[in-house]
LOLUMSE-74466 format. One record per residue (C-alpha): x, y, z. Coordinates in steps of 0.05 Angstrom, whole numbers, padded with zeros to 5 digits, always signed. Layout:
BEGIN
XYZ/...
This chain:
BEGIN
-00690-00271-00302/-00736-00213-00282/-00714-00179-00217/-00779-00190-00182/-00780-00253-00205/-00711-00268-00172/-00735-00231-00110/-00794-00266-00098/-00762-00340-00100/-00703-00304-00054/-00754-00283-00006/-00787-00356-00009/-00722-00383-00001/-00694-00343+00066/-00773-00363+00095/-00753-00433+00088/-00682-00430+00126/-00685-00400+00189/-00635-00400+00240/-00631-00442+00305/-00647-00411+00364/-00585-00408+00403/-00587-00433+00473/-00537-00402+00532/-00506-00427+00589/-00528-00397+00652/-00474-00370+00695/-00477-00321+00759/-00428-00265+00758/-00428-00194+00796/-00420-00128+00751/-00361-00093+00768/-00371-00032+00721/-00434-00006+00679/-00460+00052+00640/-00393+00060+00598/-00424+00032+00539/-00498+00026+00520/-00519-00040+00540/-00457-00062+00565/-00424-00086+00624/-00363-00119+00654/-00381-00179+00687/-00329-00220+00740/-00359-00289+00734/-00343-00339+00796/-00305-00394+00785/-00269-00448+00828/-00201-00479+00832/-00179-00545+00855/-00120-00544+00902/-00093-00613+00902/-00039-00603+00960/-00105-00588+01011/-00153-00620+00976/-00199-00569+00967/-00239-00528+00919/-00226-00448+00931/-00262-00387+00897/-00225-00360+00839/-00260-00306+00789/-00251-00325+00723/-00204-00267+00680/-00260-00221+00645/-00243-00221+00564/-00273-00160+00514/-00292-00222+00465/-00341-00254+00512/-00418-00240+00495/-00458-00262+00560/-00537-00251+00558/-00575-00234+00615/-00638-00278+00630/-00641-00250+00705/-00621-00199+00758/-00615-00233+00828/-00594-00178+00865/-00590-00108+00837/-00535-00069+00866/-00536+00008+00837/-00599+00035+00889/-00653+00014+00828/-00694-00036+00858/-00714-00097+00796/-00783-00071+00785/-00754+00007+00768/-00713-00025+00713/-00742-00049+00645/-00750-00116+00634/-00702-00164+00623/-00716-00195+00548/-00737-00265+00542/-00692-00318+00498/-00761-00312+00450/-00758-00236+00447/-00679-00227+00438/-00679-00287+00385/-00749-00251+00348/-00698-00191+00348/-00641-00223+00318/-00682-00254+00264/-00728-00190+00253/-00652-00150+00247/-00621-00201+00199/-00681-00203+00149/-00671-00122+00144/-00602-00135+00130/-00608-00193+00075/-00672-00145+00045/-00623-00082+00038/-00566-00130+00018/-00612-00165-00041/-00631-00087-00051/-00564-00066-00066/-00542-00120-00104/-00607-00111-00156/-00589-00036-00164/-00519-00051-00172/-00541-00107-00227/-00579-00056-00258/-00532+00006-00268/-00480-00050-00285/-00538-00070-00352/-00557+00017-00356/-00479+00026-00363/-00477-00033-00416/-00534+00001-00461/-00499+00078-00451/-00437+00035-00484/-00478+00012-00537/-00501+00073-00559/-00443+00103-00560/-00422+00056-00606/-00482+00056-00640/-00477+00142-00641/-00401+00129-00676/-00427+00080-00726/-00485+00134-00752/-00449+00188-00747/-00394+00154-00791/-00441+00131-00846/-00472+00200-00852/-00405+00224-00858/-00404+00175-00915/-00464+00185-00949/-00458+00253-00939/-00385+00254-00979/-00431+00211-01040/-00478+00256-01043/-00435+00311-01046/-00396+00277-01097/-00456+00255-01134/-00470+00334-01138/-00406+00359-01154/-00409+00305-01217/-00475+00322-01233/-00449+00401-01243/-00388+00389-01284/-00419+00370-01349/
């Protein structure tokens, strides 16, 4: 199969299957630290705790874990000095799923990319082989001929 050929029906093929847009739960938390990282910050997200012996719900922030991935959809109360409309905009759900999908159909391009070229200087090193081959077989029959004719010659002179 042709390479554009196959990279045409791939490209028809990732236009059909596109992925869900993921949804997020909403939860309030306060930033404890910021700025460390680009675009990240550690987040103490409230929780509460049932204490059976009063009978009471109390406040209890949830541990913070590195594996969590929390979006932010808005800023209630902005506590560094930088009032909400000095900031940029908070992305939409839209915008930051646009992004994803815009981001992953570079990737699968340069991966579909990669694995043509590869494809191809796997089939380039399979002709260089060939000739070689081919290079050894000449070379050996005009070795051969070359001894005939010099026999032919040599026979040709004795007489």
């Amino acid at each position: 199969m042709r390479p554009t050929l196959l990279l045409a029906q791939q490209a028809a093929q990732a236009a059909k299957t596109t992925a869900p847009i993921r949804t997020f739960r909403e939860l309030h938390g306060v930033v404890i630290s910021a700025g460390l990282m680009d675009k990240t910050v550690k987040v103490r997200v409230g929780g509460q705790k049932w204490n059976a012996w009063i009978k009471k719900f109390f406040d209890t922030p949830k541990p913070t874990f590195k594996s969590k991935r929390h979006v932010v959809k808005h800023i209630i109360a902005p506590g560094s000095g930088v009032p909400i409309s000095g900031r940029p905009a908070v992305p939409t759900a839209e915008e930051l799923h646009a992004e994803r999908e815009a981001d992953r159909e570079v990737k699968d391009r340069r991966r579909m990319l990669a694995r043509v070229v590869k494809d191809a200087e796997g089939k380039i090193m399979e002709v260089e082989k060939i000739g070689r081959q081919v290079g050894k077989e000449v070379r050996l029959w005009e070795g051969l001929m070359g001894r005939k004719e010099a026999e032919g010659k040599g026979e040709g002179a004795k007489p």
